[in-house]
C-alpha positions as CSV (number, residue, x, y, z in Angstrom):
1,X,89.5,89.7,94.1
2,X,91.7,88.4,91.4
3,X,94.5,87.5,93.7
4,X,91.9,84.6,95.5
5,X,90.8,83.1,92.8
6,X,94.4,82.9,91.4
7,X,95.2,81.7,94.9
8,X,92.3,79.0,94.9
9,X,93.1,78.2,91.5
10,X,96.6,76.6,92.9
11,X,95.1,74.8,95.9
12,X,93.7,71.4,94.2
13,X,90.6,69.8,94.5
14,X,91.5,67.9,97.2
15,X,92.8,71.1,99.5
16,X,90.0,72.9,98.7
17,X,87.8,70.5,99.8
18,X,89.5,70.9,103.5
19,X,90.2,74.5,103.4
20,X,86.1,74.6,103.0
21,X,86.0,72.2,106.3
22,X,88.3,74.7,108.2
23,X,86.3,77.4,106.9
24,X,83.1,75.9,107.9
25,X,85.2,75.2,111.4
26,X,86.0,78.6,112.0
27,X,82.3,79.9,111.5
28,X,81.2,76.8,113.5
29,X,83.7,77.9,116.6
30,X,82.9,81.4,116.3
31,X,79.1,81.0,116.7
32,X,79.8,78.3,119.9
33,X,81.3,81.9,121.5
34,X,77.6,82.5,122.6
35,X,77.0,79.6,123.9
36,X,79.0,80.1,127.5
37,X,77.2,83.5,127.2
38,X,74.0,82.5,127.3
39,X,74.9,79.5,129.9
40,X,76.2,82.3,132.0
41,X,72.7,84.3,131.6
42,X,70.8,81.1,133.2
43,X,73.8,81.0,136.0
44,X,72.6,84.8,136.7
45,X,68.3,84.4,136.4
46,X,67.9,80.9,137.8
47,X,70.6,80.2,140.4
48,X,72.1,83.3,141.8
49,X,69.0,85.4,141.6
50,X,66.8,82.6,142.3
51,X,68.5,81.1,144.9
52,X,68.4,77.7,143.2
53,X,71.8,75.7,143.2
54,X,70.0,72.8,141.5
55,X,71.2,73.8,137.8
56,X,74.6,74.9,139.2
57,X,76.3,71.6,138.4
58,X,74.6,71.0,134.6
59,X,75.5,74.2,133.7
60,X,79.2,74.6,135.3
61,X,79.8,71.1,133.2
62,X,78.1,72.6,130.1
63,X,80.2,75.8,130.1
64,X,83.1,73.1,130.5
65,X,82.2,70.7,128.0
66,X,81.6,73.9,125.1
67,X,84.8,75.4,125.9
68,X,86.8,71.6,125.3
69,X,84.9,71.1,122.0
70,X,85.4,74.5,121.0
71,X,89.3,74.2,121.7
72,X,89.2,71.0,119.8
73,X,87.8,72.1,116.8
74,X,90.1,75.2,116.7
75,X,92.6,73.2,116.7
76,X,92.3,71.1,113.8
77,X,91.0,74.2,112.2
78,X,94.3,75.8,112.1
79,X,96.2,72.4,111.7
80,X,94.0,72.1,108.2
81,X,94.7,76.0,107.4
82,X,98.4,75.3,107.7
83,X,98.3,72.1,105.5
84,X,96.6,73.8,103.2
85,X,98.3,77.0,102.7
86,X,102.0,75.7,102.7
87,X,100.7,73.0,100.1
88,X,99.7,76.3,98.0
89,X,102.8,77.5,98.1
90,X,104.8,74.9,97.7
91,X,102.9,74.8,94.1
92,X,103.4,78.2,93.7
93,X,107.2,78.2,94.7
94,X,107.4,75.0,92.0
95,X,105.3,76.7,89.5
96,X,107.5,80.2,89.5
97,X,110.4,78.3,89.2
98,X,109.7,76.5,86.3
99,X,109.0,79.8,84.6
100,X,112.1,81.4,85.4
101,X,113.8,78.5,84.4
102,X,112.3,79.2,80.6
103,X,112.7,82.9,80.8
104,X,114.6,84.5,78.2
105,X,117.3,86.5,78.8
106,X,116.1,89.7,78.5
107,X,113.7,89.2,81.7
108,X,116.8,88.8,83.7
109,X,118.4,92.1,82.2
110,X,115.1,93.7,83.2
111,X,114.6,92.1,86.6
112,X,117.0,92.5,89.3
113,X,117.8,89.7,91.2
114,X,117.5,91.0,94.4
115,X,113.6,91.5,93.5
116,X,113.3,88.1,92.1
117,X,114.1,86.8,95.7
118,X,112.0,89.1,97.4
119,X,109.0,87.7,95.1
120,X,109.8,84.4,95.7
121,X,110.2,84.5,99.9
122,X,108.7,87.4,101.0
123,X,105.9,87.6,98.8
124,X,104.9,84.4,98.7
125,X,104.8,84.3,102.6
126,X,102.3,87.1,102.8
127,X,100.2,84.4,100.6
128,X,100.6,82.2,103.1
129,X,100.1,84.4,106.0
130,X,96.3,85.8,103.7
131,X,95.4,81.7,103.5
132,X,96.6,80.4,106.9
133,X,95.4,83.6,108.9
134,X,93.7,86.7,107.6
135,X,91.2,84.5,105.7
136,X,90.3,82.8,109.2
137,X,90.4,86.0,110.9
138,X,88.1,87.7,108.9
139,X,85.6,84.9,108.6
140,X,85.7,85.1,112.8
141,X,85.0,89.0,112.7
142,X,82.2,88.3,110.2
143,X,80.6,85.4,112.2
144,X,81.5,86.7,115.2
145,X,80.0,90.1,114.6
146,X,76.7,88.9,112.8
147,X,75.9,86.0,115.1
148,X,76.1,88.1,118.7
149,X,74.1,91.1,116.7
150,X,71.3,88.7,116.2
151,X,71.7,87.0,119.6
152,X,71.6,90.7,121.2
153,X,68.5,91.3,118.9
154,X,66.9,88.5,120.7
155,X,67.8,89.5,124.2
156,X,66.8,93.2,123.6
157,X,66.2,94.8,120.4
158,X,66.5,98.7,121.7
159,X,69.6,98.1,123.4
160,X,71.5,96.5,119.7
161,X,70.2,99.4,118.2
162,X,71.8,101.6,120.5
163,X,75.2,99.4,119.8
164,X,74.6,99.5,116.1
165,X,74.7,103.8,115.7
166,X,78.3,103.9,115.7
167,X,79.0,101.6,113.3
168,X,78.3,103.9,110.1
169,X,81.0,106.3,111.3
170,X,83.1,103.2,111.7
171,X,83.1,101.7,108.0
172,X,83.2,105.6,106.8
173,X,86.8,105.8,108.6
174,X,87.6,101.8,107.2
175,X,86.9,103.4,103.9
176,X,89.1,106.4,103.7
177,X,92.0,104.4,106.1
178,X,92.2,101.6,103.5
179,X,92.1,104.0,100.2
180,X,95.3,106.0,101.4
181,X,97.2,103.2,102.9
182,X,97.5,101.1,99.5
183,X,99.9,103.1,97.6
184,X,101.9,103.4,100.6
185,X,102.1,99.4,100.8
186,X,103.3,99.3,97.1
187,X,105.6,102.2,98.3
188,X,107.1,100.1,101.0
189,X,106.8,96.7,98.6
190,X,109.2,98.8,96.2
191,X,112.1,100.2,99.1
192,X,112.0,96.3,100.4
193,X,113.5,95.2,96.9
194,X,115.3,97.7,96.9
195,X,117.3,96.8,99.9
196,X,117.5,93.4,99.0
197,X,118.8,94.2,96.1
198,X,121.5,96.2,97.5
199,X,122.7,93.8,99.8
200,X,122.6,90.6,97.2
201,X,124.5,92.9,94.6
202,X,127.2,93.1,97.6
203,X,127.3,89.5,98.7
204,X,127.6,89.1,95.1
205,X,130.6,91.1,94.9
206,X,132.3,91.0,97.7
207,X,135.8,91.0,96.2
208,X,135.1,93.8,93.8
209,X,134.2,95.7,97.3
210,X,137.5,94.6,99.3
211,X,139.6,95.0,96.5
212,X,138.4,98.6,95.9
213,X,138.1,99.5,99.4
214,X,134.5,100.4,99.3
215,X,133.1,99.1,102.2
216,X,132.1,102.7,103.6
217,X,130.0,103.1,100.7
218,X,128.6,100.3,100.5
219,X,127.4,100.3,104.2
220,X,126.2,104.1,103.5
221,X,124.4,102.9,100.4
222,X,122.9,100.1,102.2
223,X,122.5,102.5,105.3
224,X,120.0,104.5,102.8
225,X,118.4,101.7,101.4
226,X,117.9,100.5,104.9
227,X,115.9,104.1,106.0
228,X,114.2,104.1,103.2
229,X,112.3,101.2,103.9
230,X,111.9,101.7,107.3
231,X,110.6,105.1,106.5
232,X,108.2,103.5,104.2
233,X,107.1,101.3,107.3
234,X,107.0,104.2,110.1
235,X,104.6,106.1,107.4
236,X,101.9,103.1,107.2
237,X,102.0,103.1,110.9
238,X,101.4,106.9,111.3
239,X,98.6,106.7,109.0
240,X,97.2,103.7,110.6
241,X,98.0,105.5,114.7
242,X,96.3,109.1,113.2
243,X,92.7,106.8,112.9
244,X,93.5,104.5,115.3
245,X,92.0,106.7,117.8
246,X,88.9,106.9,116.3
247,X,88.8,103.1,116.0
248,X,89.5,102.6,119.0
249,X,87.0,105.1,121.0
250,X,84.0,104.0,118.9
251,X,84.6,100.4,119.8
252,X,84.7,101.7,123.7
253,X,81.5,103.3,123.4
254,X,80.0,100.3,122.9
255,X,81.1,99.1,126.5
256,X,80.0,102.4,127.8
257,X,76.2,102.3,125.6
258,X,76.0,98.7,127.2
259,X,76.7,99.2,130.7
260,X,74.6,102.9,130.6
261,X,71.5,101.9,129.0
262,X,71.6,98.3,130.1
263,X,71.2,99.4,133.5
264,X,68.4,101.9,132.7
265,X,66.7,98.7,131.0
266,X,67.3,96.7,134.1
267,X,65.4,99.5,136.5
268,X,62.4,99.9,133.7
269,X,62.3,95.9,134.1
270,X,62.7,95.6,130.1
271,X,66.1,93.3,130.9
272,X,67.0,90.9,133.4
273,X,70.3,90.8,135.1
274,X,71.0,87.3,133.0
275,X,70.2,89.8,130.2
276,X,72.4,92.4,131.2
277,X,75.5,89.7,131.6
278,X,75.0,88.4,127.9
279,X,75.6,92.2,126.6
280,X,78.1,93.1,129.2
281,X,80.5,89.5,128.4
282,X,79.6,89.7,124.2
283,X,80.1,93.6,123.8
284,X,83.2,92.9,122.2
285,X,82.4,90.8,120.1
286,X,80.9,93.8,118.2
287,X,84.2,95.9,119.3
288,X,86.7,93.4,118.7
289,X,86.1,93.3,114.7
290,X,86.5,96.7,115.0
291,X,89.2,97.0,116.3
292,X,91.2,94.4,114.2
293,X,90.0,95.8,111.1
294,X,92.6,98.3,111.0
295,X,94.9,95.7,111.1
296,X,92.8,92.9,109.1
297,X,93.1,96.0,106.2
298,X,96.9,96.8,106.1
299,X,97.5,93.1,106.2
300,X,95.0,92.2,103.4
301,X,96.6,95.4,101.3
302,X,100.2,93.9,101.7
303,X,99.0,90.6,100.5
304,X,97.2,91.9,97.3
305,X,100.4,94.0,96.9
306,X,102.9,90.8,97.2
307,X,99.9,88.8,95.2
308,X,100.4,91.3,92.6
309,X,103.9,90.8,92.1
310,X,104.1,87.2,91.7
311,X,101.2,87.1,89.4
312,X,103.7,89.1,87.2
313,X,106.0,86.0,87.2
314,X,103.3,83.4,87.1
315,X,101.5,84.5,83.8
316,X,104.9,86.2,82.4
317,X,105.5,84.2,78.9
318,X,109.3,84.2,77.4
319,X,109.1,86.0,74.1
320,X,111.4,83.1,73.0
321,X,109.4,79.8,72.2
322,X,109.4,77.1,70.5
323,X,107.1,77.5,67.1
324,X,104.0,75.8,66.8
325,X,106.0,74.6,63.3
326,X,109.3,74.0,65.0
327,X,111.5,71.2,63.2
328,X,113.1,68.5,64.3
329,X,116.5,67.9,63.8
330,X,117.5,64.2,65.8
331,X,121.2,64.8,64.1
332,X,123.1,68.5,63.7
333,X,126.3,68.8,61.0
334,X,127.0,72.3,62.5
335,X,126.6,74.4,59.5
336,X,126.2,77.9,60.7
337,X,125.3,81.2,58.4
338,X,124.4,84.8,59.6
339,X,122.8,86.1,56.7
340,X,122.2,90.4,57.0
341,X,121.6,89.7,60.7
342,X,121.0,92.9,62.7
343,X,120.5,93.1,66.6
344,X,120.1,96.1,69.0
345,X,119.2,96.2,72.8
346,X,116.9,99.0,72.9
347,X,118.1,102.0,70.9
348,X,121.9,100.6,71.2
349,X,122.9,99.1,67.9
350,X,124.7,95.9,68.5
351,X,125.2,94.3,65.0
352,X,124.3,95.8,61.8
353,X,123.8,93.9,59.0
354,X,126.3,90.7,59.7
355,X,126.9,87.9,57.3
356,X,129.3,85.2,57.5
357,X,128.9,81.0,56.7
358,X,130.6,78.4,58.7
359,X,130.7,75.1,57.2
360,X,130.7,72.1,59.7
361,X,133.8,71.1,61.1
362,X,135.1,74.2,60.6
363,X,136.8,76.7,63.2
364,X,135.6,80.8,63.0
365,X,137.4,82.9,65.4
366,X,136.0,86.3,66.2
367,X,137.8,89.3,67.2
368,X,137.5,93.1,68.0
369,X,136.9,95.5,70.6
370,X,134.9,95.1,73.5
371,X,131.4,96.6,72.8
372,X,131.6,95.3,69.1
373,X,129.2,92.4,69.3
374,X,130.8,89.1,69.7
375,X,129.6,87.7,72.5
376,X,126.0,88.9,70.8
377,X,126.6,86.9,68.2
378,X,127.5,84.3,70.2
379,X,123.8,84.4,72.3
380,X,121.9,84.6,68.7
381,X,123.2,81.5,68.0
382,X,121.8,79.7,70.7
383,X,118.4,82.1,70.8
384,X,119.4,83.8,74.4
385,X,117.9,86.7,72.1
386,X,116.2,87.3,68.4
387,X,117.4,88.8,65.9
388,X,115.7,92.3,65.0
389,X,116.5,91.6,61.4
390,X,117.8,89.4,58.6
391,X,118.5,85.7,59.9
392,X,120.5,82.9,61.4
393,X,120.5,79.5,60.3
394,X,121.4,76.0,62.0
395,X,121.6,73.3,59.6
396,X,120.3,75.6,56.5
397,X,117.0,76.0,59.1
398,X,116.1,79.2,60.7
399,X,117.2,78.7,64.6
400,X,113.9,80.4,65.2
401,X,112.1,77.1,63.3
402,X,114.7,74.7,65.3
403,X,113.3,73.2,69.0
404,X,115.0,75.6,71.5
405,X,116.2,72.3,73.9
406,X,117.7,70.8,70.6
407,X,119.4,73.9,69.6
408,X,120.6,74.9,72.3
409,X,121.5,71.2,73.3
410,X,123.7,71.7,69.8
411,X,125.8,74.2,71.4
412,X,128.3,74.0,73.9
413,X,129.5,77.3,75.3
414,X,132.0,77.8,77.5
415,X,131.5,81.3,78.1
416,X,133.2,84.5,79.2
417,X,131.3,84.7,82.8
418,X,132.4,81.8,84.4
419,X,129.8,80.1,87.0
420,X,130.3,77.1,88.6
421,X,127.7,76.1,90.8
422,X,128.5,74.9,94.5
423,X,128.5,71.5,93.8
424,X,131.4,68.5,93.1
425,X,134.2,69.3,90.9
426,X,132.7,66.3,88.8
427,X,129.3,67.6,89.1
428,X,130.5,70.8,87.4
429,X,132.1,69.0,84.3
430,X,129.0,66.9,84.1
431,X,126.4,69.0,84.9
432,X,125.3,69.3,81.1
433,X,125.3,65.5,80.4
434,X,124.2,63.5,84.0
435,X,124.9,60.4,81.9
436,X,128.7,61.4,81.7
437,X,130.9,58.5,83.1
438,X,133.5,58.9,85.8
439,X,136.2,58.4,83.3
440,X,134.7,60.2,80.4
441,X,134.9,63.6,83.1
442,X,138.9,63.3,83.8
443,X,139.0,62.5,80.1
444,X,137.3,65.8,79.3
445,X,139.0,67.2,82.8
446,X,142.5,66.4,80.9
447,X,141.9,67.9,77.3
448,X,140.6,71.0,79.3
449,X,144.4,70.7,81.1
450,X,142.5,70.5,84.1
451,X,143.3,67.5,85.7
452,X,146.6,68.1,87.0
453,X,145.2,71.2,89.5
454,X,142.3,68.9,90.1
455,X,144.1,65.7,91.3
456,X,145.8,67.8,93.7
457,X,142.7,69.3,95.3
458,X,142.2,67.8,99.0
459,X,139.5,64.9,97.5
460,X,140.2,65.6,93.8
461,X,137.5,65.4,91.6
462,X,134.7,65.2,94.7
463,X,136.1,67.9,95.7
464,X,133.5,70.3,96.6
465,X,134.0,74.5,95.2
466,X,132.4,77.1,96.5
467,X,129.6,79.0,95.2
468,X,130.8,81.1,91.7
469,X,133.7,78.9,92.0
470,X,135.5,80.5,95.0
471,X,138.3,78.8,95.9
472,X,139.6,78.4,92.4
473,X,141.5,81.2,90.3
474,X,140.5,82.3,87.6
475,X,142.1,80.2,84.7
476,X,141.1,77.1,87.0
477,X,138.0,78.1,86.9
478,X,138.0,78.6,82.9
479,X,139.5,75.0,82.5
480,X,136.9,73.7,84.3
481,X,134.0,75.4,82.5
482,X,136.1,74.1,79.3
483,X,135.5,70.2,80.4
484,X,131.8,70.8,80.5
485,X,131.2,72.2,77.6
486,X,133.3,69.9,75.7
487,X,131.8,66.8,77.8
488,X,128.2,67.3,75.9
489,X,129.9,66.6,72.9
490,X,128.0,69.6,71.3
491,X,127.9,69.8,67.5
492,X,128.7,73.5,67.9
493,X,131.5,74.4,70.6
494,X,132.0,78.0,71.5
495,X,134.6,79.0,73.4
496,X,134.2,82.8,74.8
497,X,137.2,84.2,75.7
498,X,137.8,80.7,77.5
499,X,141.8,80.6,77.9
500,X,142.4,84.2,78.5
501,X,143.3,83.7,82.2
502,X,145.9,80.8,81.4
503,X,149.4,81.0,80.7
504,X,150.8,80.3,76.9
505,X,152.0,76.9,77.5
506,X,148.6,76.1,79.0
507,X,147.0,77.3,76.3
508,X,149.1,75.6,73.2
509,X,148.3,72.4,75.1
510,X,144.3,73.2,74.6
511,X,144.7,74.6,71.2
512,X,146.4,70.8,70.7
513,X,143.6,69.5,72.3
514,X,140.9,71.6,70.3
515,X,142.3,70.1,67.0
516,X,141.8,66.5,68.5
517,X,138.2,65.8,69.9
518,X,137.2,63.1,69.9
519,X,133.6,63.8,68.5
520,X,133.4,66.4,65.3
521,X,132.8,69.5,65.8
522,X,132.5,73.2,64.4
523,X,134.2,75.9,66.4
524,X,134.1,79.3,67.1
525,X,136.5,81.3,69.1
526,X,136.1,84.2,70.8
527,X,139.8,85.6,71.6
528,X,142.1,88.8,71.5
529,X,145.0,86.7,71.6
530,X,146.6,86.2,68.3
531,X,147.5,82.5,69.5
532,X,144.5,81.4,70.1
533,X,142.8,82.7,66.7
534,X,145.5,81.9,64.1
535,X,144.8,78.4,63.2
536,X,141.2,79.1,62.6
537,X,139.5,78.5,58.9
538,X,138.3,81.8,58.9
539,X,139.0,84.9,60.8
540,X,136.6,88.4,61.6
541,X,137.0,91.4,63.0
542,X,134.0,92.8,64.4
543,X,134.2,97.0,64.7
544,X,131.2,98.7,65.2
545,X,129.0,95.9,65.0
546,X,130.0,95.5,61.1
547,X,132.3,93.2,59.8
548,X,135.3,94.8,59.6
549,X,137.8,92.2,58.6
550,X,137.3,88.5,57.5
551,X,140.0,86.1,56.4
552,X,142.5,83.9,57.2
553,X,145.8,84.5,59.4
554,X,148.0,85.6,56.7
555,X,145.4,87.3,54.7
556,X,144.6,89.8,57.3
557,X,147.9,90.6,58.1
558,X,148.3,91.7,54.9
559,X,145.3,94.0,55.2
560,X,147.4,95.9,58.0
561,X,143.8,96.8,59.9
562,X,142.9,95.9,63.4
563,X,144.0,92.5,63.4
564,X,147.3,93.2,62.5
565,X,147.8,96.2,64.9
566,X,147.0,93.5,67.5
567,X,149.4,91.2,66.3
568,X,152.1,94.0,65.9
569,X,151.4,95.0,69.6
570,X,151.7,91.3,70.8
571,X,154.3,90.6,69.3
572,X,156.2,94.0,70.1
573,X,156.1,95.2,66.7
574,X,154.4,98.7,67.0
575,X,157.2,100.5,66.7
576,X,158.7,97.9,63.5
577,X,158.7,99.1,59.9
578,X,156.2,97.4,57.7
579,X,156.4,93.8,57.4
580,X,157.2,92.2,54.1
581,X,154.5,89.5,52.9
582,X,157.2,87.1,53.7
583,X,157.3,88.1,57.4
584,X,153.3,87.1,57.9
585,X,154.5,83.5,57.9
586,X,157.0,83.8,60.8
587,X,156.2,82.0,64.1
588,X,154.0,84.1,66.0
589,X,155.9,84.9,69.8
590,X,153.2,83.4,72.6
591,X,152.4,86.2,74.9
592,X,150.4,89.5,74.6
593,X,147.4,91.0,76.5
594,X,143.4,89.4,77.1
């Protein structure tokens, strides 16, 4: 019973108070079901069979007047369970929010998104559906059941008896029915996330699916996805139809008990025909719980099983957090220093034992090949992820000691994944600094070399772009993510891979650019391209996740290692003889590969 408390937990005083009135209602409502009953009784003993059309009228109006009331109160009953229950879920929709929104980034690489969504619509409807329904339903069954089994007891005590034997073989089979069905509801729970993670992976990526003509696979892997859940579905409603049956012809004997013995009652004089019409016109209000229970059960099971996977989300902690001890740092110079730093996701090595220093204003470039742990680096920086040994400082200070908003708020990062969120072209730019002016965006829009495409989009910078950027290409999209991370002014700008989708004379102009912020700044460059790395202070190669290489332009060409077999191969020198020390100093010819 976890999953209600949680869920009454989120309701508020003030709901609460009014889902106990609806509560109250629905029991309230349920008992007034006897009343027309038992009106009917007296229609049947002292007009009909008494020949008396005296109480006729009272009654007639009576039976009226109940049935109004009783509509009326339903009615605000449900209007209060509705008000209620989307009030709790609009908390908990707020509340699971928030924590994905402080989630490190290893919950994302664990989580698929697919089954994010599914917790927070599905799921979180089949809350809704337990507080604005099954709750009622089951407090009308209970009522319902309980009042009319005293009311019968009243009327005629060997008769409810005779109604009450088939209930033991009843809760048996509720019993045994709601035992098997619950794995198969976290069976089902598992193929629905499944399939909705199939089809956001390939709305996600489209492209990738038209451009490798893979739209017969996809539809046959979504095709199996598809069964697999409806197989999951088709076997809860076998189980449920193979003791259906048994529900369902229990809860009939009940008519046939009443009508059978009711009239032997009747001959023996021990029941009046009033008495008679009460069992005959209430019987299923025993059989009717009955029935529904099989239903009332798989419904409750789904909801503990959806309950059960937000609860997951709503008590999950990030791992990253700010320290109790946590510093504060109202100014950053930039000073960055990996000392020994190792990292590994899972049993994959990433870095091993890394040290380097950056002093503030100064610009690092990283290189090597892909897999060797620069973007890593990168997301230990800005604590995306901890390091499993040694440490990296911010300012001399441990970033684990620093605020996380103020470290990461140090850091501007355009990074290798370009998103842009469907949203103003301006919007994008500012989207890390809401205070940014209009002209302080098409300043930033310019020293990314953006403005010029952007002025020429149908409404220019209000210019709406599609979700992930669609619409733009891809070194459009990389200017753009350029502007916004140099529009927070970060201390720390990192550049991932940024201008590898833009032509060389695009490029010079943002190297130009890059050397002339107008706020200080220390850089690091992620790049393969010679061009973009050479001007740097300091220069490494990452191989391995060791530092391979680590100097200047001229002093690793010297070294003839990685770096300078990329710059040979740029600059169409694989097949050259060994270059002179003198050579290292010659222009370096724009082009080469990403």
């Amino acid at each position: 019973m976890f999953q209600i408390r949680w869920l009454w937990k989120n309701m508020g005083k003030k709901y609460r108070i009014m889902y106990i009135i609806a509560l109250v209602l629905s029991a309230v409502t349920s008992t007034m079901l006897l009343i027309n009953p038992y009106l009917t009784s007296l229609l049947f003993d002292n007009v009909i069979m008494a020949q008396n059309p005296d109480p006729l009228i009272p009654l007639l109006a009576g039976m009226m007047a109940v049935q109004l009331t009783r509509l009326g109160m339903r009615f605000l009953m449900i209007i209060i369970f509705e008000k209620s229950s989307q009030h709790v879920i609009y908390n908990l929709r707020v509340r699971l929010f928030e924590v994905l929104q402080y989630q490190e980034s290893s919950f994302f690489d664990r989580n698929r998104t697919g089954d994010l969504m599914t917790r927070l619509s599905g799921d979180l409807d089949w809350c809704r559906h337990f507080l604005s329904y099954l709750c009622y339903q089951v407090v009308d069954c209970v009522v319902m059941f309980t009042s009319t089994l005293i009311f019968f007891f009243f009327v005629s005590w060997k008769l409810t008896l005779a109604l009450l034997a088939v209930t033991p073989l009843l809760m048996i089979i509720t019993k045994v029915y709601s035992k098997m069905v619950h794995p198969k509801f976290i069976a089902m729970r598992e193929r629905l996330s499944e399939m909705n993670t199939a089809a956001q992976e390939n709305i996600a990526g489209n492209r990738v699916v038209k451009a490798f003509t893979r739209e017969d696979y996809e539809k046959s892997r979504f095709h199996e996805k598809n069964k697999n859940y409806r197989d999951a579905n088709l076997a809860i409603n076998k189980l449920w139809l193979t003791f259906f049956p048994f529900i369902e012809t229990l809860a009939n004997m009940m008519t046939l008990i009443t009508v059978f013995l009711g009239g032997i009652f009747i001959i023996q004089g021990e029941l009046t025909a009033g008495g008679l019409s009460i069992f005959t016109s209430l019987s299923w209000a025993l059989a009717n719980p009955m029935r529904n229970l099989g239903n009332l059960i798989n419904d409750i099971q789904r909801f503990f099983t959806s309950a059960n996977k937000i609860i997951e989300i709503y008590y999950g902690r990030p791992l990253i957090t700010d320290r109790p001890d946590a510093e504060d740092h109202p100014t950053v110079k930039g000073h960055i220093e990996f000392d020994d730093v190792s990292f590994a996701f899972g049993p994959v090595k990433v870095l091993d034992h890394v040290s380097f220093e950056v002093k503030p204003g100064q610009t690092l470039a990283i290189m090597g090949p892909t897999g060797s742990g620069k973007t890593t680096i990168i997301n230990l920086l800005s604590r995306f992820y901890d390091v499993n040994g040694g440490t990296v400082r911010m300012d001399g200070c441990d970033v684990r000691r620093w605020k996380l908003q103020q470290l990461r708020g140090a850091v501007g990062t355009a990074t290798q994944e370009v998103f842009l969120f469907s949203d103003t072209v301006e919007g994008n730019i500012a989207f890390g600094d809401q205070s940014l002016t209009e002209e302080e965006a098409h300043d930033f829009a310019r020293r990314a070399a953006a403005d010029d495409f952007v002025s020429k989009m149908p409404e220019g910078y209000d210019t709406i772009v599609g979700e992930r950027g669609v619409g733009l290409s891809g070194g459009q999209k990389q200017r753009i993510a350029l502007a916004r991370a140099m529009a927070v002014r970060p201390a720390v700008l990192v550049l991932d891979d940024t201008t590898s989708a833009v032509d060389m004379e695009t490029e010079k102009y943002i190297q130009e650019q890059l050397r002339c912020l107008p706020f200080p700044c220390t850089k690091i460059i992620i790049a393969q391209r010679i061009s973009s790395v050479k001007d740097a202070d300091q220069i490494i190669v990452l191989q391995h996740g060791k530092i391979a290489e680590c100097g200047t332009h001229e002093e690793l060409l010297r070294n003839r290692g990685y770096y300078w077999e990329t710059y040979a191969l740029q600059n169409d020198l694989e097949t050259a003889p060994a270059v002179s020390p003198s050579d290292v100093s010659a222009p370096v010819v724009e082009g080469g590969v990403g």
